[in-house]
C-alpha positions as CSV (number, residue, x, y, z in Angstrom):
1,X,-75.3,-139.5,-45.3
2,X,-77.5,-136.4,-45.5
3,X,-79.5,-137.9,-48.7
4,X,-81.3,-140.5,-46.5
5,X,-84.2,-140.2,-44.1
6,X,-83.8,-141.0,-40.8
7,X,-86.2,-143.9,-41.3
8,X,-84.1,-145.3,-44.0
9,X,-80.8,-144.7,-41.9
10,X,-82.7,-146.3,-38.7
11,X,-83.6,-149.2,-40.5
12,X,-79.8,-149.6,-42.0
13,X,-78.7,-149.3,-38.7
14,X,-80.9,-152.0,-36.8
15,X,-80.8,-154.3,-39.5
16,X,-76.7,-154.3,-39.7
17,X,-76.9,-155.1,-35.9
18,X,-79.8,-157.4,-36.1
19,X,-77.9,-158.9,-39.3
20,X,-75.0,-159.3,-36.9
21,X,-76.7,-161.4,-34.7
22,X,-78.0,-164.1,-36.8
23,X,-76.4,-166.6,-38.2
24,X,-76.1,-166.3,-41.7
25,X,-73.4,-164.3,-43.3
26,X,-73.6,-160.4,-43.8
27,X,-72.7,-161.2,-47.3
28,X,-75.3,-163.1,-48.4
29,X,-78.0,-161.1,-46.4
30,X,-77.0,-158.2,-48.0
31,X,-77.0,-159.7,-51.6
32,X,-80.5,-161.0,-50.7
33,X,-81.5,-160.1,-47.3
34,X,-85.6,-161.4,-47.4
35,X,-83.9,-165.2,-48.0
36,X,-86.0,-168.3,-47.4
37,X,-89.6,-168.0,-45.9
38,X,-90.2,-168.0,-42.4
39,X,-91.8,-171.6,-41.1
40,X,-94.5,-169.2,-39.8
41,X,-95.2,-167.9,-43.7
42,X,-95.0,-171.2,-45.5
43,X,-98.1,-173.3,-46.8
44,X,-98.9,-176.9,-46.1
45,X,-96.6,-178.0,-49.2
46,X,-93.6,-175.7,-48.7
47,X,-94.1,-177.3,-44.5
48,X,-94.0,-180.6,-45.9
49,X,-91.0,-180.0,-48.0
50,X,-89.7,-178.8,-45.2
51,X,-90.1,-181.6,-42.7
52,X,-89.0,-184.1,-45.4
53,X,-85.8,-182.2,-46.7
54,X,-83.9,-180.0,-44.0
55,X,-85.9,-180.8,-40.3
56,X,-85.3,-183.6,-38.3
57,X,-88.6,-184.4,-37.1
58,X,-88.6,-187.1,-38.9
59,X,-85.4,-188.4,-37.3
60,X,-86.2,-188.2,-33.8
61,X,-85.4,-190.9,-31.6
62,X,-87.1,-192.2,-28.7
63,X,-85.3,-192.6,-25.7
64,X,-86.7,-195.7,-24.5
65,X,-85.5,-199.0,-23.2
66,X,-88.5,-200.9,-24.8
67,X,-87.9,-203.1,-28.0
68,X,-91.4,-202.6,-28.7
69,X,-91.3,-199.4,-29.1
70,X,-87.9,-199.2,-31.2
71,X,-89.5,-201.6,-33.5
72,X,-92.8,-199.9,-33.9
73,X,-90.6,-196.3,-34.4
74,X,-90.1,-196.6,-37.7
75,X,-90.1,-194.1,-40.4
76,X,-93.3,-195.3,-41.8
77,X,-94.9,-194.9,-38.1
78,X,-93.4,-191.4,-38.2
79,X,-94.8,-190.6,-41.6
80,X,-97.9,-191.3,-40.2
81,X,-97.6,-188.7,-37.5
82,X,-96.8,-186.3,-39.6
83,X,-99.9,-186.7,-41.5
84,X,-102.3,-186.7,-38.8
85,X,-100.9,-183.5,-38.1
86,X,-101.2,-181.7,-41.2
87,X,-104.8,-183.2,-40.9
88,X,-105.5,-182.0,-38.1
89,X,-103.8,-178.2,-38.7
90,X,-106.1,-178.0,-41.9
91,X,-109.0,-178.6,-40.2
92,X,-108.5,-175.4,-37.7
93,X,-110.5,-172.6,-39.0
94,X,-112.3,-169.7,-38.0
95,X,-116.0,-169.7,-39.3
96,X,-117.8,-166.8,-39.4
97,X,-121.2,-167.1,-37.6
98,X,-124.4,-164.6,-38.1
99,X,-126.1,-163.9,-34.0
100,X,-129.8,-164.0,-34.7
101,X,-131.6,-161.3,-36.0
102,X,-133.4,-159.8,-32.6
103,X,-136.7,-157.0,-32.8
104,X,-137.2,-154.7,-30.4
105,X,-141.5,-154.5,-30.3
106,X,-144.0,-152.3,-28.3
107,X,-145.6,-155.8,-27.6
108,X,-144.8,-157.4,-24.3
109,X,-142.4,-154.6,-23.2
110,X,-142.8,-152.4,-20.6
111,X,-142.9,-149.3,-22.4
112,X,-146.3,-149.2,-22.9
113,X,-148.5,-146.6,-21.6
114,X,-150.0,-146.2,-18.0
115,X,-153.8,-147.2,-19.6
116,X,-152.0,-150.4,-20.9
117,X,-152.4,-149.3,-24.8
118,X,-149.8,-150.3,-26.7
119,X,-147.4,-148.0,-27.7
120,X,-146.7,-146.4,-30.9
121,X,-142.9,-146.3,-30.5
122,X,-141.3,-148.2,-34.2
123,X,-140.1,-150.9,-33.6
124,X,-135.8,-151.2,-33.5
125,X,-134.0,-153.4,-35.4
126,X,-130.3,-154.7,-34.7
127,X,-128.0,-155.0,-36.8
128,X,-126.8,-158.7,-37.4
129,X,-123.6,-159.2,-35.5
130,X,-121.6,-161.7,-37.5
131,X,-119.2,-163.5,-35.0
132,X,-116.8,-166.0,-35.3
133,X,-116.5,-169.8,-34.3
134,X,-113.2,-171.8,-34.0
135,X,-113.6,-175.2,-35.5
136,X,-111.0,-177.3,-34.3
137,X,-111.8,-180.9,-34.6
138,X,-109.0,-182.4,-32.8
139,X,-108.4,-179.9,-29.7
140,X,-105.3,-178.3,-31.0
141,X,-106.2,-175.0,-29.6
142,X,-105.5,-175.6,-26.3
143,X,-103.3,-172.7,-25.4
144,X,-105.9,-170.1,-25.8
145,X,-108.9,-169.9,-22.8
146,X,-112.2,-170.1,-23.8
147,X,-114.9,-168.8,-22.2
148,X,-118.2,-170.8,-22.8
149,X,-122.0,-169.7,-22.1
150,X,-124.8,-172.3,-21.1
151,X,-126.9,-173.2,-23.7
152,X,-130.0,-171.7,-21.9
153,X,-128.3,-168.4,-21.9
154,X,-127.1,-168.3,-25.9
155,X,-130.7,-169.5,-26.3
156,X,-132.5,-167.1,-24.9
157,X,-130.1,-164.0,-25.4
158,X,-128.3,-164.2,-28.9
159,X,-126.2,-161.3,-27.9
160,X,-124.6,-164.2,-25.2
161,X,-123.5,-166.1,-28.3
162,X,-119.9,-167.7,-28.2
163,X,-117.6,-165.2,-30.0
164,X,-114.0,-166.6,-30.6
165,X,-113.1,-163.2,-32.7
166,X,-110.5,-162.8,-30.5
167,X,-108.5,-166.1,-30.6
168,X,-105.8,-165.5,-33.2
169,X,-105.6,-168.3,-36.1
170,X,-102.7,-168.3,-38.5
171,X,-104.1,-168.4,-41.9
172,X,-100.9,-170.3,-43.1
173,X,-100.2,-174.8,-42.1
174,X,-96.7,-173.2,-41.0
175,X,-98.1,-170.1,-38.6
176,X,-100.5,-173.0,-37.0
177,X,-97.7,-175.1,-36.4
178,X,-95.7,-172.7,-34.9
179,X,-97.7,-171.3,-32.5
180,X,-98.6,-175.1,-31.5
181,X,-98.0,-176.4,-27.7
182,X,-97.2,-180.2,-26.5
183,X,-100.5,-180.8,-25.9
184,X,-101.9,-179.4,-29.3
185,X,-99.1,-181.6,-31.4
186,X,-99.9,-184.7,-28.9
187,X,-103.8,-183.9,-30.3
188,X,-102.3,-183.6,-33.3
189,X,-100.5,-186.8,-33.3
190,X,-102.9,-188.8,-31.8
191,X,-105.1,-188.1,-34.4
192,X,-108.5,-188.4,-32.6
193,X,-111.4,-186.5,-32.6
194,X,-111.6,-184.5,-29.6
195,X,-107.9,-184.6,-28.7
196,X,-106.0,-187.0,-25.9
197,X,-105.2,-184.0,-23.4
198,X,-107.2,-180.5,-23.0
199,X,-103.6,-179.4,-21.2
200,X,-101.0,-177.0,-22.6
201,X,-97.9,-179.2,-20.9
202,X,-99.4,-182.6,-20.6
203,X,-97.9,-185.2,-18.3
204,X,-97.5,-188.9,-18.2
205,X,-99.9,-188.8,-14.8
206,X,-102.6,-186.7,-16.8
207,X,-102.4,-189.6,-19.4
208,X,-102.8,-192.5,-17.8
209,X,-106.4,-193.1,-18.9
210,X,-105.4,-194.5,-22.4
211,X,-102.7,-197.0,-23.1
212,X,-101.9,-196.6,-27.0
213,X,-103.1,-195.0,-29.7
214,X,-104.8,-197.0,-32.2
215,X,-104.1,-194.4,-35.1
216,X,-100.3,-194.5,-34.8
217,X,-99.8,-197.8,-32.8
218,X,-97.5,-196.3,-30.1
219,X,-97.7,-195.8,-26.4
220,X,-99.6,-192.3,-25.3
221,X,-96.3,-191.6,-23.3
222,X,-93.6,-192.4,-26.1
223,X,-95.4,-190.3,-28.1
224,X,-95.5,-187.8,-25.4
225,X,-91.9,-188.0,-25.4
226,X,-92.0,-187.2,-29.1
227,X,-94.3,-184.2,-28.7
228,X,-91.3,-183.1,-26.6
229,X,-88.9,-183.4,-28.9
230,X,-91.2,-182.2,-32.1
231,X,-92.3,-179.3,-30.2
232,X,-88.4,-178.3,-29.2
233,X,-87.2,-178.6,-33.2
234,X,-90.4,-176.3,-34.3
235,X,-89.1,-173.5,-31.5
236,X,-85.8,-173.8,-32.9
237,X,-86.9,-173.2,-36.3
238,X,-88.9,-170.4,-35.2
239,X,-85.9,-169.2,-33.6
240,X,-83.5,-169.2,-36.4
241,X,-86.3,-167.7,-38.7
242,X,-86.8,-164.6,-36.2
243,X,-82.8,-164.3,-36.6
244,X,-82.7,-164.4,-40.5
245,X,-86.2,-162.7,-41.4
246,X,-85.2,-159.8,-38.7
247,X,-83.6,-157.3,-41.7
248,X,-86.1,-157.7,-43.8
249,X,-88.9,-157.3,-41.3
250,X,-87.3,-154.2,-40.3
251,X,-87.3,-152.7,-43.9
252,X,-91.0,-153.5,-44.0
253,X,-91.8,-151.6,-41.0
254,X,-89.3,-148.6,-41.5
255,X,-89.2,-148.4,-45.0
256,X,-91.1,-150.6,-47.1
257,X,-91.3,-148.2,-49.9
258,X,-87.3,-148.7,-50.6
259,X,-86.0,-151.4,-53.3
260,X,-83.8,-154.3,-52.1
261,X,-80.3,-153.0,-54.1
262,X,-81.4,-149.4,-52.2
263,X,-81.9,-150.8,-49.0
264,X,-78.5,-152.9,-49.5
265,X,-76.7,-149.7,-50.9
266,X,-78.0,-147.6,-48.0
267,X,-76.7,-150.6,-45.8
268,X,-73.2,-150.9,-47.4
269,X,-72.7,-147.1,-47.0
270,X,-74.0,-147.4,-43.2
271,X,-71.1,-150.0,-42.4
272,X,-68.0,-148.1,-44.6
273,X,-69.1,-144.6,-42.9
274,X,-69.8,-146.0,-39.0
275,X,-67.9,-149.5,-38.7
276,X,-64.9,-148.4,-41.3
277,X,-64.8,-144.8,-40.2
278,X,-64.2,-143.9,-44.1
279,X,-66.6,-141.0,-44.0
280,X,-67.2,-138.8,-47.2
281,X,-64.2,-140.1,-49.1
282,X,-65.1,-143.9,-49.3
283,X,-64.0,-143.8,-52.9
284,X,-60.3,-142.3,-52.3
285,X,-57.7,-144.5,-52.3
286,X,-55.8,-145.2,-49.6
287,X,-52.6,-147.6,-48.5
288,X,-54.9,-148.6,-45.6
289,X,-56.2,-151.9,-44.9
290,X,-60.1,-151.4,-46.4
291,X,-61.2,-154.3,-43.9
292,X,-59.5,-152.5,-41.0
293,X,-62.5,-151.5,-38.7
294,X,-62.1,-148.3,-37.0
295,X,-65.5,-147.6,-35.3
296,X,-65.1,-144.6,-33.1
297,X,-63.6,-144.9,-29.5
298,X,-64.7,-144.1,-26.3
299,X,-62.7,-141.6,-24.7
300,X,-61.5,-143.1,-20.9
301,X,-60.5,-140.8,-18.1
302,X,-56.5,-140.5,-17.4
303,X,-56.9,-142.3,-13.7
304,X,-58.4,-145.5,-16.1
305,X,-55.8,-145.0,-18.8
306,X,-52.6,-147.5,-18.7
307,X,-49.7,-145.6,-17.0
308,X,-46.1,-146.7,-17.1
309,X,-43.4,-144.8,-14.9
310,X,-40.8,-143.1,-17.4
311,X,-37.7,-143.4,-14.4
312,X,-38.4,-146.8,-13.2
313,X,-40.1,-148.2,-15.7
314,X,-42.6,-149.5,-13.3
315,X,-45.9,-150.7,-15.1
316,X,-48.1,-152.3,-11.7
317,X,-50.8,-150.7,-11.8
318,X,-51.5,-150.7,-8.6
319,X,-48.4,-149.7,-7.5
320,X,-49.4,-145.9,-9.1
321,X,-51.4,-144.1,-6.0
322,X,-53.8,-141.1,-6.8
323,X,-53.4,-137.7,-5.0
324,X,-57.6,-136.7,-5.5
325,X,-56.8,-133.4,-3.7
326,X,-54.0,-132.0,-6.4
327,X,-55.4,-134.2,-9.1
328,X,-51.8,-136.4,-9.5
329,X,-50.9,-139.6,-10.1
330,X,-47.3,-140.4,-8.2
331,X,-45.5,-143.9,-8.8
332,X,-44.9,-145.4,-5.3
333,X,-42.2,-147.3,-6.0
334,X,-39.6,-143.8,-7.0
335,X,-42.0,-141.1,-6.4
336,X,-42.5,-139.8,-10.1
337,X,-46.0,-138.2,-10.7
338,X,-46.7,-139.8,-13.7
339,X,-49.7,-137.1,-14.4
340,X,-50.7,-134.2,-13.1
341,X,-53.9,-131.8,-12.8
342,X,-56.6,-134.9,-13.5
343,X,-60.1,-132.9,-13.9
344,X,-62.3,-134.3,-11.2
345,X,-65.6,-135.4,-12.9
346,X,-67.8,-135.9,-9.9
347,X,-69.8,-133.7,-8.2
348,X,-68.6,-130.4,-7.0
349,X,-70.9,-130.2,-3.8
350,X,-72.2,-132.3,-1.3
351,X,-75.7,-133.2,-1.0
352,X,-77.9,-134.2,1.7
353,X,-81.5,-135.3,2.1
354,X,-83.2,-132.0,2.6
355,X,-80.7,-129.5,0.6
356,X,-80.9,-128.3,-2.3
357,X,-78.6,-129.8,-5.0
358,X,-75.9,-127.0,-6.3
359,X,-74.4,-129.2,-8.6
360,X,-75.4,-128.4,-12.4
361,X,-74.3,-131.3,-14.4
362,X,-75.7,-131.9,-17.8
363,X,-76.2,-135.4,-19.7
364,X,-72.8,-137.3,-20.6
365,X,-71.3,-136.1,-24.2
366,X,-72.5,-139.0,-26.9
367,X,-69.6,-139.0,-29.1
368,X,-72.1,-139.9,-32.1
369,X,-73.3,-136.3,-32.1
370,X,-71.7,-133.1,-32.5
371,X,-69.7,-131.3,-29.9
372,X,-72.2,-128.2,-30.7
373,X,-75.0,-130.5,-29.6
374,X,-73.3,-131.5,-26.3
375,X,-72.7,-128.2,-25.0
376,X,-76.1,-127.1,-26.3
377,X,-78.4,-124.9,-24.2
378,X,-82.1,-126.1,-23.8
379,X,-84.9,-123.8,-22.9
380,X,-87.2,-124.4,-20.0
381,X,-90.7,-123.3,-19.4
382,X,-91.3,-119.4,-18.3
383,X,-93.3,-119.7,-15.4
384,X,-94.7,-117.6,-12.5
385,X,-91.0,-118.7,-10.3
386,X,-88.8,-117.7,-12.7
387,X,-87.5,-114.1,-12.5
388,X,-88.8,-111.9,-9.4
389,X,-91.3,-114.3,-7.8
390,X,-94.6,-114.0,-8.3
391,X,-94.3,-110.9,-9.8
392,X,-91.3,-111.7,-12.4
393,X,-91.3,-111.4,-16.0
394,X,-94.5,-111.8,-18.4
395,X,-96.2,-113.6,-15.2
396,X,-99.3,-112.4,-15.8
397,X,-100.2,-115.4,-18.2
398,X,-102.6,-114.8,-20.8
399,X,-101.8,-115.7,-24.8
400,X,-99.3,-112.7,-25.2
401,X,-97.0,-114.5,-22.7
402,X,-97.5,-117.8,-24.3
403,X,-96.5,-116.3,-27.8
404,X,-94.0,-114.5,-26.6
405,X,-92.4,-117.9,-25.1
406,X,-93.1,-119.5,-28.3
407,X,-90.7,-116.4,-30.4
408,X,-88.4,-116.8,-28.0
409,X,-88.5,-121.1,-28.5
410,X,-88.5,-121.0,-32.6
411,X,-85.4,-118.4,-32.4
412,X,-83.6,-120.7,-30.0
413,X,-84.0,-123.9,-32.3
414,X,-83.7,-121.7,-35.7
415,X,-80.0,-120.5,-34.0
416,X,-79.3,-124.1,-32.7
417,X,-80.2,-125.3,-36.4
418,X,-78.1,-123.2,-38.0
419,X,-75.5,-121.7,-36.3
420,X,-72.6,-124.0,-38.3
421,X,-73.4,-121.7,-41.2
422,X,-73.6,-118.8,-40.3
423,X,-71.3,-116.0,-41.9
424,X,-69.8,-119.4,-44.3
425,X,-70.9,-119.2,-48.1
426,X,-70.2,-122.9,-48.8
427,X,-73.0,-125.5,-49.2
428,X,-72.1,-128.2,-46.3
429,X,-74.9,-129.8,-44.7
430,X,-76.2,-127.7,-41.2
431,X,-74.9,-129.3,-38.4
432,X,-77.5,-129.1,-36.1
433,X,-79.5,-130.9,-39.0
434,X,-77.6,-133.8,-38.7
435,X,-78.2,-134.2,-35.0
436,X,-81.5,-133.8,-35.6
437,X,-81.6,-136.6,-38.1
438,X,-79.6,-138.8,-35.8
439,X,-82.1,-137.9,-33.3
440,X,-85.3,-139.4,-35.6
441,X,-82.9,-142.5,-36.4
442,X,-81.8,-143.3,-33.2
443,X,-86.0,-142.9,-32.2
444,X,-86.8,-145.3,-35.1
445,X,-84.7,-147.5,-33.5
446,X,-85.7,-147.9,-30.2
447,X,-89.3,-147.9,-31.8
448,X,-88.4,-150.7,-33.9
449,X,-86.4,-152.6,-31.5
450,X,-88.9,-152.8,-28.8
451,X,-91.7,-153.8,-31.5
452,X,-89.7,-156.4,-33.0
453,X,-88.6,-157.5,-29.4
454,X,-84.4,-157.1,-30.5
């Protein structure tokens, strides 16, 4: 494992366990881990493929008691639908949109001098802004907040201009759709200019200006309903996609420079050596079942640890009482101790509010590092306290003490680095090396998991 980075071993790591979670096989993700687009990366044709092929949008039923409406719900009516919204989700663009171009003159200003001459300041000239304009025809948009000036104001000031810079427009059909509320498809399905609704979660109450919709010949609150139900199938998708793109967004972020079979051998090696517990001699044979996982095990304390009386043969486990001041376990139904001297592993001393706390207790051993790591020493800082006072070592300050704590900081980590090899004339990997590359993995990780939300 020492050949790889920690960013390639990170993004092994996450994407095994992200991998785990989806619902594809390992097999096949590992074979070809990037699969089938994301519906949030596929154009208008590979969308359309995709409504007509695998979704069930065009399947949807209405749940309604009306024979009007069942007859009118065919799959022409739905094709229809379907069209208006492509329409509609080609038609939303950004458009970029040049402010003006405003001069700054002596003439008319109030920079001129006391004897009202002009002044002979140069005039200063801005710099065009080019802002951006959402063209959205049919009103899909209306999850994002816009904040409009008066048109007195953009008039007069071309600075006060409406900038929509910031509203983020997929540049792919599929990334508009996805990012679509109930309100946007209902827009979207209505087909009108302007929009039915200017609400994220329309209601029938809110839409009972207008009766039915010319373009699709359907009641506004059937096809409501079938906003709903269009709008639930699209998060699913979305869903399933996060699941199944999830490896190969990883290897982008962690490690984009690696080849798929690399990333998949790097992968294959990360589940034999962790999940299989096969270590450096994955090619040995051995009379062991190779799909036998043997992940490591988390030690448990002897109190939690099943106990079975060796006179009686009692096995209750709550017939076993614990004697916390000799540290024994005694079976109450013959008086056995079933285990003696039990290290306590809480605090040695009492504390109150207001003392100060003797106990010296370190972090909890991680079994996935070395046991020189876990009872590792740390340095703190040398400061004015430490020694005698205020007096006390080096507490003058000043850069010689600074140094000086910086020798004594590089010799610490250089013995902590090294120390598995010292006095040994074979070539193993440093210990303390591999902790410190577990360290930058298990970073990577909880970098990557919290930017990609796991």
């Amino acid at each position: 494992m020492s050949n790889y980075s920690s960013a390639q071993v990170a993004a092994a790591v996450v994407a095994n366990v992200a991998n785990a979670s989806s619902t594809s096989s390992s097999a096949n993700n590992t074979k070809n881990h990037k699969g089938p687009l994301p519906l949030w990366e596929q154009s208008e044709t590979h969308v359309d493929a995709w409504v007509h092929t695998t979704s069930t949008l065009l399947k949807t039923k209405i749940p309604t008691q009306a024979k009007e409406t069942q007859q009118k719900l065919t799959p022409e009516t739905l094709g229809a639908i379907w069209k208006n919204i492509l329409q509609a989700v080609s038609a939303v663009r950004l458009e970029e949109v040049a402010a003006p171009d405003a001069t700054q003159s002596g003439e008319g200003n109030d920079d001129n001098d006391n004897d009202g001459s002009p002044s002979n300041k140069p005039r200063i000239k801005r710099r065009k802004r080019v802002k951006k304009k959402l063209v959205d025809p049919y009103n899909l948009w209306v999850h994002v907040k816009r904040v409009k000036d008066d048109t007195t104001t953009a008039t007069t000031n071309p600075e006060a201009m409406d900038d929509d810079s910031d509203i983020d427009v997929p540049e792919t059909a599929g990334g508009k759709l996805s990012v679509l509320s109930v309100g946007g498809l209902l827009n979207g399905m209505a087909g009108i200019a302007g929009g039915v609704t200017k609400k994220v979660t329309p209601s029938d109450a809110s839409l009972g200006g207008m009766k039915d919709i010319p373009n699709v010949d359907l009641p506004l609150k059937d096809l409501l309903v079938l906003a709903h139900a269009w709008h639930r199938a699209i998060q699913l998708q979305v869903h399933r996609d996060i699941l199944s793109s999830t490896p190969r967004r990883i290897q982008d972020m962690l490690c984009a420079d690696l080849t798929d079979q690399e990333f998949s051998s790097i992968r294959r090696r990360i589940h034999e050596t962790v999940i299989l517990g096969k270590g450096l001699h994955v090619n040995d044979p051995s009379d062991q079942d190779p799909n036998l996982a043997t992940g490591p095990s988390a030690s448990a304390h002897d109190i939690e640890k099943f106990k079975k009386c060796n006179n009686c043969g009692n096995n209750d486990q709550g017939e076993f009482d614990v004697d916390r001041k000799n540290g024994d376990v005694v079976c109450s139904n013959c008086g056995l101790v079933v285990a003696e001297s039990i290290m306590h592993e809480g605090s040695q001393f009492r504390k109150f509010e207001g003392e100060v706390d003797r106990n010296h207790h370190g972090d909890t051993p991680n079994p996935l590092y070395s046991n020189a790591h876990n009872l590792s020493t740390s340095l703190s800082g040398v400061t004015q306290t430490s020694g005698a006072g205020a007096g006390g070592w080096r507490s003058g300050g000043g850069r010689g003490g600074r140094n000086y704590e910086n020798i004594i900081r590089n010799a610490h980590a250089y013995t902590e680095m090294n120390i598995s090899q010292f006095g040994k004339t074979d070539r193993r990997t440093r210990t303390g090396y591999k902790d410190q590359q577990k360290k930058d993995a298990f970073r990577s990780m909880t970098h990557t998991g919290d930017a990609l939300n796991l």
